[in-house]
C-alpha positions in Angstrom: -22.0 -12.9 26.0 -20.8 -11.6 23.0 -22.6 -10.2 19.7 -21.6 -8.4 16.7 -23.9 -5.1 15.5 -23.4 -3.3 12.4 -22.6 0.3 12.9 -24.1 3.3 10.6 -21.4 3.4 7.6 -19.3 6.6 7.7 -20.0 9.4 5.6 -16.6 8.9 4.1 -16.8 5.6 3.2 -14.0 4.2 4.9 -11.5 6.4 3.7 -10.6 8.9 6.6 -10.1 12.6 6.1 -6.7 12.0 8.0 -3.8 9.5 8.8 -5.6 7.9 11.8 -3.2 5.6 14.2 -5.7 3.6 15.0 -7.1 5.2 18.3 -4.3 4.5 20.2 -3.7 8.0 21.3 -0.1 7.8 19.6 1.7 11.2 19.9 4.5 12.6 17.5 5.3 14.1 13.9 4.2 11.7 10.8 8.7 11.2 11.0 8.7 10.5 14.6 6.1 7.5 13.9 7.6 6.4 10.3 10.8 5.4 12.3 8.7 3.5 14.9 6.9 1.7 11.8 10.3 0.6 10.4 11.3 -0.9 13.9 7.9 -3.2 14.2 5.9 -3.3 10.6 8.8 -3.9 7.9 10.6 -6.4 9.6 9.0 -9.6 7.6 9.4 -8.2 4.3 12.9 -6.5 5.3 14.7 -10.0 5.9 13.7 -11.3 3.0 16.9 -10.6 1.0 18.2 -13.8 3.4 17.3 -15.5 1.5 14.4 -14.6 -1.8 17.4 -14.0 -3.9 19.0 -17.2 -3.1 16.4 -19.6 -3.6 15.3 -18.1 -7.0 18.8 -19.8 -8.8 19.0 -22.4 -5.4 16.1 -23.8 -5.6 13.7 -26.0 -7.6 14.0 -24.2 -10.9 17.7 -25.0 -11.9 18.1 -21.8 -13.1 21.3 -20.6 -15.3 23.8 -18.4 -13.6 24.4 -16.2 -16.9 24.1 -12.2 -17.6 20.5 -13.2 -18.7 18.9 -14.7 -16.3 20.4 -12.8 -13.6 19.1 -9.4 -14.8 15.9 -11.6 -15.4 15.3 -12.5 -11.7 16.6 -8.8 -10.3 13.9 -7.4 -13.1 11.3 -9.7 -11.7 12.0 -8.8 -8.0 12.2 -5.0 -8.7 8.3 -5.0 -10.4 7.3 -7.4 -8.1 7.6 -4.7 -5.4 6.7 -2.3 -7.4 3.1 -3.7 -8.0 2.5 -5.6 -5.0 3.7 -3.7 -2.3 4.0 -0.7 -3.2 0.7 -0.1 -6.0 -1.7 -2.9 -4.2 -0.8 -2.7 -0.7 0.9 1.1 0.2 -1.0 2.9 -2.7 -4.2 1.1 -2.9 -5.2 -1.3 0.2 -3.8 1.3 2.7 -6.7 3.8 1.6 -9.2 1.0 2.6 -9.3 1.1 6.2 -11.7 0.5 9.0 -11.2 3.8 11.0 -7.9 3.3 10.7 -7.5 -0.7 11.0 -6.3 -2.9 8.1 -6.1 -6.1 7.4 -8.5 -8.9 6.3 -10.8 -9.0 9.3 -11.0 -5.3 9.4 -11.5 -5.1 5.7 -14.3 -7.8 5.8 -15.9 -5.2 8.4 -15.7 -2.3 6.4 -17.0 -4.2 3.4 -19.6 -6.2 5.6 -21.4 -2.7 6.5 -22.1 -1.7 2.7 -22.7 -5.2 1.4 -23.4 -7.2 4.1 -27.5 -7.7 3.2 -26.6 -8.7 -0.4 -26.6 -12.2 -2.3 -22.8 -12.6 -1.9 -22.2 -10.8 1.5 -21.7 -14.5 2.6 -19.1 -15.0 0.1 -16.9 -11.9 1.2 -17.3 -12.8 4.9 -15.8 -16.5 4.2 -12.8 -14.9 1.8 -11.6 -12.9 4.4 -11.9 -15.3 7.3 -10.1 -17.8 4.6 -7.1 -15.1 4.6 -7.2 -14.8 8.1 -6.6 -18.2 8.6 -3.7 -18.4 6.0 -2.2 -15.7 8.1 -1.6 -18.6 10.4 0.4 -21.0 8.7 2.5 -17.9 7.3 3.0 -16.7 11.5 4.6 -20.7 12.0 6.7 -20.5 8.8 8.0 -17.2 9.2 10.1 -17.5 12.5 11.3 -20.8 11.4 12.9 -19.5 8.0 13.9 -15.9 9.0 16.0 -17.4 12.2 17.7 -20.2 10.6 18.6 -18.7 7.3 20.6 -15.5 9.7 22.0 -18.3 11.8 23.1 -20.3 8.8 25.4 -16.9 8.3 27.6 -18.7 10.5 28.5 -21.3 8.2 29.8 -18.6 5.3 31.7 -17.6 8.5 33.1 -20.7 9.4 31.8 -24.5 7.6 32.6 -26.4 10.8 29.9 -24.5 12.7 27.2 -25.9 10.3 25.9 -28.2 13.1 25.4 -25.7 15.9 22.9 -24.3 13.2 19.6 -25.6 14.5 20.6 -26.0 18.5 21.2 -22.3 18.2 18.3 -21.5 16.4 15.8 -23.0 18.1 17.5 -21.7 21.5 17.0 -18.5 20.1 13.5 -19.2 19.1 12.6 -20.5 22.2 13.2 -17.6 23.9 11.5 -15.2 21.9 8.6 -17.0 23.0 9.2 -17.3 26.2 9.4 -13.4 26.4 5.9 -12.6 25.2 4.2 -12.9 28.1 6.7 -10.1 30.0 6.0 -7.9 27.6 8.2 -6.4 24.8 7.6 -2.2 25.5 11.0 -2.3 27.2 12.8 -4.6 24.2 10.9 -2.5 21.1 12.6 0.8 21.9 15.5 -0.9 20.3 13.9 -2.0 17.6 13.3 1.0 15.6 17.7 1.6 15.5 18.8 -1.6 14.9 16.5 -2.4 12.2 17.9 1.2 10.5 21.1 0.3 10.5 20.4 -3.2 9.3 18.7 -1.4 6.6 21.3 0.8 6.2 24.0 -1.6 6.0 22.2 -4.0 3.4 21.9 -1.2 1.5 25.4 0.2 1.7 26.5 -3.5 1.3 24.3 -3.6 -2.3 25.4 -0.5 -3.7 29.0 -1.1 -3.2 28.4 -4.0 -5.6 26.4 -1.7 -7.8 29.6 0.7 -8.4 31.5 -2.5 -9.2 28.9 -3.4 -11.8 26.5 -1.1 -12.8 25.3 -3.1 -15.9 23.0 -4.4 -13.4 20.6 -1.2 -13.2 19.0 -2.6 -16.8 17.3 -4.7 -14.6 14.8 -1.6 -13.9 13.7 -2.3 -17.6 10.9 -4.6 -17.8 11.8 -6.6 -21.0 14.4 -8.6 -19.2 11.6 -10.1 -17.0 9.5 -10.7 -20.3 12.7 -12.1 -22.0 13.5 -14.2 -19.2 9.7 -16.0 -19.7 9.9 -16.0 -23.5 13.6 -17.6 -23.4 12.9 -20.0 -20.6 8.6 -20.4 -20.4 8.3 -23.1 -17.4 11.3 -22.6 -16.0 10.8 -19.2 -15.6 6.8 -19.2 -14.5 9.0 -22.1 -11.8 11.0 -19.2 -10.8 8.4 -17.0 -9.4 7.5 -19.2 -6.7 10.6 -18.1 -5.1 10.5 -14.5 -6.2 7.4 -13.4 -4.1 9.8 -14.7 -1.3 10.6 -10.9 -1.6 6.7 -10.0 -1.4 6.3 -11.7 1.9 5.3 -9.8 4.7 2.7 -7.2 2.2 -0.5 -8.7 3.9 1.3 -7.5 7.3 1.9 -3.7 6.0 -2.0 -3.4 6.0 -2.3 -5.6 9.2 -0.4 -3.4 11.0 -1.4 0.2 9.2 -3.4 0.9 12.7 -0.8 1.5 14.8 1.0 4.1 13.0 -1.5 5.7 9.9 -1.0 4.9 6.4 1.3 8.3 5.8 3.7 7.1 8.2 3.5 4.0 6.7 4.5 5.1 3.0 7.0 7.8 4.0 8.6 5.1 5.7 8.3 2.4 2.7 8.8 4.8 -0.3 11.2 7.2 1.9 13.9 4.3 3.4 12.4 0.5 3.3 11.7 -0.1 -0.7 15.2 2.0 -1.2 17.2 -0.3 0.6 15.8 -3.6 -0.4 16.3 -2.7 -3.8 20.1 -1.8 -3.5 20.5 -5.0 -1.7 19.0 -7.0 -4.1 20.4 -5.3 -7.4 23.4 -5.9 -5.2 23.4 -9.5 -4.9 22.6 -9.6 -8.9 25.5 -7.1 -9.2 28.2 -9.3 -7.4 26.9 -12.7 -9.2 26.5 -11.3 -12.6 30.5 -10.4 -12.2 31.9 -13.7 -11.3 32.4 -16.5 -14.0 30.3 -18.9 -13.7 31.4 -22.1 -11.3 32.1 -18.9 -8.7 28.9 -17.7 -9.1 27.6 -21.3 -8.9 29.3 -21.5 -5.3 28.3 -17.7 -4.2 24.7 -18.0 -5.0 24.5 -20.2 -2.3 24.4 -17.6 0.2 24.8 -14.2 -1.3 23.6 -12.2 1.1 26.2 -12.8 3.8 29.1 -12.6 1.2 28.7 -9.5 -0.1 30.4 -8.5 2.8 34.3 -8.9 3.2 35.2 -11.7 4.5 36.4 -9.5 8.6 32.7 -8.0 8.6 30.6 -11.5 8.0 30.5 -12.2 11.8 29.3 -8.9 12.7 26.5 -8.9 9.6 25.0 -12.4 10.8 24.4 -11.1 14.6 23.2 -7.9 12.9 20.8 -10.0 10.4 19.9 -12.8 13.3 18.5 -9.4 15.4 16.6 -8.1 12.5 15.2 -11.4 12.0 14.7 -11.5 15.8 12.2 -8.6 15.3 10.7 -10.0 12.3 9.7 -12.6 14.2 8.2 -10.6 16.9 6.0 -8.8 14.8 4.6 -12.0 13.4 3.8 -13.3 16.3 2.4 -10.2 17.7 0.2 -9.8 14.7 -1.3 -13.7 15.2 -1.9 -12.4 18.6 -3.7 -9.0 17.5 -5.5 -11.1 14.5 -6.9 -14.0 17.3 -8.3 -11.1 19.3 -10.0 -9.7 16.0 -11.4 -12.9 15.5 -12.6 -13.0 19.0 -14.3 -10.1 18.8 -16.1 -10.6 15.9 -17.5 -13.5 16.5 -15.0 -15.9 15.0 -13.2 -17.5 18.4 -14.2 -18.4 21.6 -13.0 -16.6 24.4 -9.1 -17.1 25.3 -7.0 -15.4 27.9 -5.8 -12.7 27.1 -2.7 -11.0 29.1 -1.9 -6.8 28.7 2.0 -6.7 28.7 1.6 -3.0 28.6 -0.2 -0.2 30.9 -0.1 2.3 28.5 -0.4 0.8 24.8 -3.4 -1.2 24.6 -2.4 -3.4 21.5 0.3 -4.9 23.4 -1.5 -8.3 24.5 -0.1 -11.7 24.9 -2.2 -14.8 24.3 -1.3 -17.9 25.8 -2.5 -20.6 24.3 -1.7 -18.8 20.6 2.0 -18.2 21.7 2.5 -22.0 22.8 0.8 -23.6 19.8 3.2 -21.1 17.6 6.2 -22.2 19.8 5.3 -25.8 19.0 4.8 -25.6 15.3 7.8 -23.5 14.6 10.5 -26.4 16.3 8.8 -28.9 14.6 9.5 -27.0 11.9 12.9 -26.4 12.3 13.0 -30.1 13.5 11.8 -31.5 10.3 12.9 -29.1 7.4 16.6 -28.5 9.0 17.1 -25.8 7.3 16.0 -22.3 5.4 16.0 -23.6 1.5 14.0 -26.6 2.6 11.8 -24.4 4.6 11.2 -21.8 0.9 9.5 -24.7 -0.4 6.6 -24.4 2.3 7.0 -20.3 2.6 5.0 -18.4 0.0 1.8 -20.5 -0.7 -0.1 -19.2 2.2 1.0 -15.6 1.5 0.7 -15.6 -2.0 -3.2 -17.0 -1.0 -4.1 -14.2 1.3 -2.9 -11.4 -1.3 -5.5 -13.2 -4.1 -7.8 -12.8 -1.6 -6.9 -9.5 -0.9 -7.3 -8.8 -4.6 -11.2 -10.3 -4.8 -11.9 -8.4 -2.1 -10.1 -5.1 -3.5 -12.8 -5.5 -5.9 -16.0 -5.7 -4.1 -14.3 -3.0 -2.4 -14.1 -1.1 -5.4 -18.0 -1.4 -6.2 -19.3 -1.6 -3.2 -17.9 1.1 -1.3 -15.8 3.8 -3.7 -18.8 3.2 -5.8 -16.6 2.4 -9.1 -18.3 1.7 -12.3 -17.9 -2.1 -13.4 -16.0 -1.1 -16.5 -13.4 0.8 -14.6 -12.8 -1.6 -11.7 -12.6 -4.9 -13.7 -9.3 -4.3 -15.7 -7.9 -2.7 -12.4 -8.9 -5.9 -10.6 -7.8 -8.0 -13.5 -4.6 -7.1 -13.4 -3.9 -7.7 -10.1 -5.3 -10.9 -10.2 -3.4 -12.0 -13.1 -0.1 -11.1 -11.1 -1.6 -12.5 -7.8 -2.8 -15.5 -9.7 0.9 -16.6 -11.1 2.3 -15.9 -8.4 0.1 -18.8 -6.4 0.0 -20.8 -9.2 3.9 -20.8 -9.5 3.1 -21.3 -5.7 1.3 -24.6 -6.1 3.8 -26.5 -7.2 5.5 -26.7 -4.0 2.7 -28.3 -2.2 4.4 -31.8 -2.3 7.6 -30.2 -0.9 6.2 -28.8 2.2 3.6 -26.3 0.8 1.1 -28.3 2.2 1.8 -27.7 5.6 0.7 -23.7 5.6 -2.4 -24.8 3.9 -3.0 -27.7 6.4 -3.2 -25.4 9.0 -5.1 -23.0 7.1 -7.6 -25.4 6.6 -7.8 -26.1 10.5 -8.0 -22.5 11.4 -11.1 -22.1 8.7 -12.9 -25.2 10.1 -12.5 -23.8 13.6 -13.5 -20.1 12.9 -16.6 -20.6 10.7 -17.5 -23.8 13.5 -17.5 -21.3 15.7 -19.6 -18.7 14.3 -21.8 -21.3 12.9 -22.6 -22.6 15.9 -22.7 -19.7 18.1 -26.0 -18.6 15.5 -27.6 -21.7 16.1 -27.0 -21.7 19.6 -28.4 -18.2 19.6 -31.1 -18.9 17.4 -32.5 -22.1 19.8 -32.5 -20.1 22.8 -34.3 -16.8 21.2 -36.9 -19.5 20.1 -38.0 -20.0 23.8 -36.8 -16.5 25.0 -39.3 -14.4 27.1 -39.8 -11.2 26.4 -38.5 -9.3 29.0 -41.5 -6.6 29.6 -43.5 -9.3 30.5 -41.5 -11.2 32.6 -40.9 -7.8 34.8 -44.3 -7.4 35.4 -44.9 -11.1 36.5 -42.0 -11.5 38.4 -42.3 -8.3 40.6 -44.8 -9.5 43.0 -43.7 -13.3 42.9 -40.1 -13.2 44.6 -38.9 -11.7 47.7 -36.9 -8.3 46.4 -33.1 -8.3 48.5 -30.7 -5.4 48.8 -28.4 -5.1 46.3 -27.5 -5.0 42.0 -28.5 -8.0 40.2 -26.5 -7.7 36.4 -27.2 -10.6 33.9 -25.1 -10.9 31.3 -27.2 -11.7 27.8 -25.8 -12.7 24.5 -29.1 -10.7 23.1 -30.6 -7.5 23.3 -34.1 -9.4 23.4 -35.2 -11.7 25.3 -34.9 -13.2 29.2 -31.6 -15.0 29.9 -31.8 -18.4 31.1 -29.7 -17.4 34.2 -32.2 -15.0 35.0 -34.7 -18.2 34.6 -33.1 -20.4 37.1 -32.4 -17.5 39.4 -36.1 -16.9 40.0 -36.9 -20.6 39.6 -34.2 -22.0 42.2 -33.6 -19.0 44.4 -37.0 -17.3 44.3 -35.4 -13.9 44.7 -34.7 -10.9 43.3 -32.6 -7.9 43.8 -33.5 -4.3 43.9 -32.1 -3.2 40.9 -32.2 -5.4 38.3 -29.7 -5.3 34.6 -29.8 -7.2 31.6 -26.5 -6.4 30.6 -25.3 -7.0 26.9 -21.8 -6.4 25.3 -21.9 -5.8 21.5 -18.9 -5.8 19.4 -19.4 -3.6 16.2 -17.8 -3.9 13.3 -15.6 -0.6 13.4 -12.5 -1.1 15.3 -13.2 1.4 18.3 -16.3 3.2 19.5 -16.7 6.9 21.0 -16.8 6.9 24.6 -20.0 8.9 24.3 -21.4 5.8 22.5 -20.6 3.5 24.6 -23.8 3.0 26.8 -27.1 2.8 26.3 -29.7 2.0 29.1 -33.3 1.3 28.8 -35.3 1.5 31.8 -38.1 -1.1 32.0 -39.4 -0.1 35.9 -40.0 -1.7 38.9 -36.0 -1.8 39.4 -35.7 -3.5 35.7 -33.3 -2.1 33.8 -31.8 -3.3 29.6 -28.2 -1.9 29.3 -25.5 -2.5 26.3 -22.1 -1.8 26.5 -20.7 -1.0 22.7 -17.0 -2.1 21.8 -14.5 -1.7 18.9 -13.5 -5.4 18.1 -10.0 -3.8 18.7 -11.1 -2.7 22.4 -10.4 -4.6 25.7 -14.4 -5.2 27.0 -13.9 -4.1 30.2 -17.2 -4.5 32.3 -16.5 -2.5 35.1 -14.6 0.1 33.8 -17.8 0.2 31.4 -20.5 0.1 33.8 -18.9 3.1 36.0 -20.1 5.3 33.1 -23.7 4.3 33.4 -24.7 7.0 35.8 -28.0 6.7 34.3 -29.1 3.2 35.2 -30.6 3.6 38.5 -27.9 5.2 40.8 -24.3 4.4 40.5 -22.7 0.8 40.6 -21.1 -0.4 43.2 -18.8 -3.5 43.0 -18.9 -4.4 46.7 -22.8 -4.4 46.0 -23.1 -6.0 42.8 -23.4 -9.4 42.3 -23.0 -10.7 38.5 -25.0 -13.8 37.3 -23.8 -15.8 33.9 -25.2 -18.0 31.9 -22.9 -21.3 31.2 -24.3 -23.5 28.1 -23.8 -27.0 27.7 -23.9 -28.5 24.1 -25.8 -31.7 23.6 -25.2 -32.4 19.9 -28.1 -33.7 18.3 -30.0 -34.9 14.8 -31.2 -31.3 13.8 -30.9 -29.5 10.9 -27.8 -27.0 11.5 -24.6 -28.7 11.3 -23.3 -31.9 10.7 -22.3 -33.7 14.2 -18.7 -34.0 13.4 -18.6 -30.0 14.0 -20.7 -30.0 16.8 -18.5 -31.7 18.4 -16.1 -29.4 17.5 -18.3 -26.5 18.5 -18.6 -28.4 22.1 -15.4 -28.8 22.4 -14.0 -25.4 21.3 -17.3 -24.4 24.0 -15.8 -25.9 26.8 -12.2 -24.8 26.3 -13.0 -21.4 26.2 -12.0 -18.9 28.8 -14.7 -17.9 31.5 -16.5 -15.0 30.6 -15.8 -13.6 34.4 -11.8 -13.6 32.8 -12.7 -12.2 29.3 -15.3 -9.7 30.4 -12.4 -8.4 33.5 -15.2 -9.2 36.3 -14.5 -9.1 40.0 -13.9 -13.2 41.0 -15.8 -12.9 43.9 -18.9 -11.1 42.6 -19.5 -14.0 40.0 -22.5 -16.8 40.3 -22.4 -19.2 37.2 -25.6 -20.9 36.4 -25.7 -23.6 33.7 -28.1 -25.0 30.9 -28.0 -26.9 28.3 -28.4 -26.2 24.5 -29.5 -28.6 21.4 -28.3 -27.3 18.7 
């Protein structure tokens, strides 16, 4: 019931005049909304310290615990944000957005408009939906790892509490998903103050062990990041696969730039965020780089938890196992917000979707989504045990999405700031040489668990271009024997008995009879006095003006074509819609409207489209998907469903 439609591109060319927030209607000075984007948007990237720093010596690379190598990794870690985060994401990406949404979906969109008719439109669409579906596997893994490595605080706290490790984690992770579907307005006014003072303290906590050793600050030079690759080469190039660990949680900066404008955004990352990570993590290199070296050996273990004295480690692991609380939340509220993109636009069939909120409109809650992401995060925990095990399969899927991000930052470049060639490759090169190692260190961790992200990113891509796929074809065969609806009108005005009453049939099409219209006629051999071909079409900007919402086409003798336009961030609310259509006949009213949908059956078959493996994907997905009575928020007792079936 459900189409996508190209809007006119904006004169601006996706680059707003102003710091939008999205449509949402959000009130307050640019400070009042930078706090509230460092309680929900920087909690991924701001646990990373857990454990990023860690896993760097920890992990697969063996590396040296010497003067070297230490300034080395904190050199690497302090450019890495520098160029990611802050130049590609906050400085660049963040100017790229679709009336105020980011991300990869809404990016796509924006891109889609400009390029969309040319030879590698295709290509862009499939890149995006690609990173989309990485996002997936990075929503599982990041719970997981952010949860267990602040519970495995306890253990620097106390050994003999190393095996209430996962029990509590996964009790903790538990409910956090069983609270989505309450809601979490009431729980994310506290999220904005304790993630400041857990910023606060990380930081105060880092720079203490800068006073003790200050050598550490020559890790703001570059050269000990290029000495630490010409002393060590492999090793080294190894090592960055647990570097970006600091990185993680970019993608979700331009995700989430629609709820609170890009100058929020980077007063709050440049202002407060980037500050603190970076005293926290010259910290850590600060207290290792001044022990000798079997010490140092034992504290890079878990540094993060012991840079506090040894009275304040309890209080630090609950502060860091409610920061990472939040983290989590935001994930998993972003895989909600992404699935209803997706939706929208044509990549998903219909789910149920849940408002937790009366007032914010972003706050949804998806069933199926949160129970699938319950699922894959214990058998996470279940399988890898514990954080340094679950490092090995963090990164690859971010470190994917931000090399999309990069291809498309360059088609972005062209296509819509209308760069010249000349001045957009080296930009684009650079970041895709950075990008690049960064997977490629990435890669070698696919045996150790990296697979699994990319498993799932797989499944997600298989599903969302089945379903798009699919939905054309199915499209395509039923405009092939479509009506046209001028002539039908005519014919069938004198050949059924007109009743009292609103007829609306909802069509995926703007052309065209729909069959339920067909069997109506045929079975019931009556017709209502007003008649409405009602369409829903989802552009490909994330909200529409309310003075652009309807458009009516009267076709007389009680015959009317009407589309409803939506944002494909919008809730398509029928009703609420139709009650501004005061030009379609005479008012609607519900008690005297009686809705008629059309419900397809897929019999797979031998023709050309797709292969029959994925059409039986497509019929699955087809008959799993929520009603369109549900999705479209129609009154349950005004609803007649009449079927048909489809070869597609």
């Amino acid at each position: 019931m459900t189409d996508t439609q190209p809007a006119p591109p904006p004169l601006n060319d996706g680059i707003p005049p102003a710091d939008s927030h999205g449509g949402h209607g959000n009130s307050g000075s640019r400070t009042a909304l930078a706090v509230g984007a460092i309680g929900i948007v920087f909690g991924d990237i701001g646990t990373s310290p857990l454990y990023a720093f860690r896993e760097t010596f920890a992990g697969t690379a063996s590396i040296a615990i010497d003067r070297l190598h230490v300034l080395g990794v904190v050199s690497l870690i302090f450019w890495s944000m520098l160029i990611v985060v802050a130049l590609q994401y906050v400085t660049i990406l963040m100017r790229a957005d679709n009336k105020g949404q980011g991300g990869s979906l809404a990016l796509v969109a924006l891109l889609s408009r400009h390029i969309g008719r040319s030879s590698y439109g295709w290509l862009v669409v499939l890149l995006g939906v690609f990173a989309t579906s990485l996002f997936y596997g990075d929503s599982m893994i990041t719970p997981a790892i952010s949860v267990l490595s602040a519970v495995e605080g306890l253990t620097v706290v106390n050994p003999g509490l190393d095996p209430l490790v996962i029990p509590i984690a996964l009790v903790l992770l538990i409910f956090l998903f069983f609270l989505q579907s309450r809601g979490t307005a009431k729980v994310g006014a506290l999220f904005a103050p304790v993630m400041i003072v857990y910023f606060v303290t990380i930081a105060g906590l880092g720079l203490n062990q800068i006073a003790h050793n200050p050598d550490i600050l020559w890790a703001l030079n570059p050269w000990y990041a290029v000495q630490f690759f010409i002393t060590d080469g492999a090793i080294a190039f190894f090592a960055l696969g647990a570097v970006v660990l600091a990185v993680t949680g970019s993608e979700a900066l331009y995700s989430d730039m629609g709820h609170f404008g890009r100058g929020p955004m980077r007063l709050s990352w440049f202002g407060f965020v980037m500050p603190c990570l970076l005293l926290n993590y010259f910290g850590q290199g600060a207290m290792i780089a001044g022990l000798p070296a079997e010490q140092a050996a034992e504290v890079v273990r878990n540094p993060f938890f012991l840079l506090a004295s040894e009275e304040f480690r309890l209080p630090l692991v609950i502060l860091a196992t409610l920061a990472t609380f939040i983290a989590s939340q935001a994930v998993i509220s972003g895989a909600f917000s992404i699935t209803h993109q997706a939706m929208q636009l044509g990549f998903m069939p219909r789910l149920t979707i849940s408002h937790t909120s009366e007032t914010e409109a972003g706050q949804i809650y998806i069933p199926v989504v949160n129970w699938a992401l319950m699922c894959a995060v214990i058998l996470l925990v279940l399988t890898f045990q514990n954080s340094s095990s679950l490092a090995a399969a963090y990164g690859i899927a971010v470190t994917g999405a931000v090399t999309i991000d990069t291809l498309l930052m360059g088609v972005l470049f062209v296509g819509v700031w209308k760069w010249k060639w000349f001045l957009a490759l080296p930009v684009v090169l650079f970041f895709l040489i950075v990008d690049g190692a960064y997977f490629a260190a990435n890669l070698v961790k696919v045996p150790d668990g990296g697979w699994f992200p990319l498993l799932i990113g797989l499944i997600a891509f298989t599903l969302l271009t089945t379903w798009a796929r699919g939905r054309k074809l199915m499209r395509d065969r039923m405009s092939e024997t479509a009506l046209p609806i001028e002539i039908f009108a005519k014919s069938a005005k004198n050949s059924a008995t007109r009743v009292p009453g609103t007829a609306i049939f909802m069509a995926s099409q703007t052309a065209g009879v729909p069959s339920a219209l067909l069997h109506n006629i045929k079975h019931n051999k009556v017709l209502h006095e007003r008649v409405v071909i009602l369409t829903v079409l989802i552009a490909d900007a994330p909200y529409v003006d309310g003075d652009k919402r309807c458009e009516i086409h009267d076709l007389g003798d009680g015959f009317y074509r009407a589309v409803l336009h939506y944002g494909f961030m919008e809730e398509t609310n029928v009703p609420l819609g139709l009650k501004q259509m005061s030009r379609c006949g005479g008012d609607f009213d519900m008690m005297h409207t009686s809705f008629f949908l059309s419900r397809q059956t897929l019999l797979a078959s031998d023709k050309p489209g797709m292969p029959i493996w994925r059409e039986k994907i497509f019929s699955w997905m087809l008959r799993n998907a929520a009603t369109a009575m549900d999705f479209f928020r129609l009154p349950t007792n005004r609803v007649v469903e009449l079927g048909s079936q489809v070869e597609i």
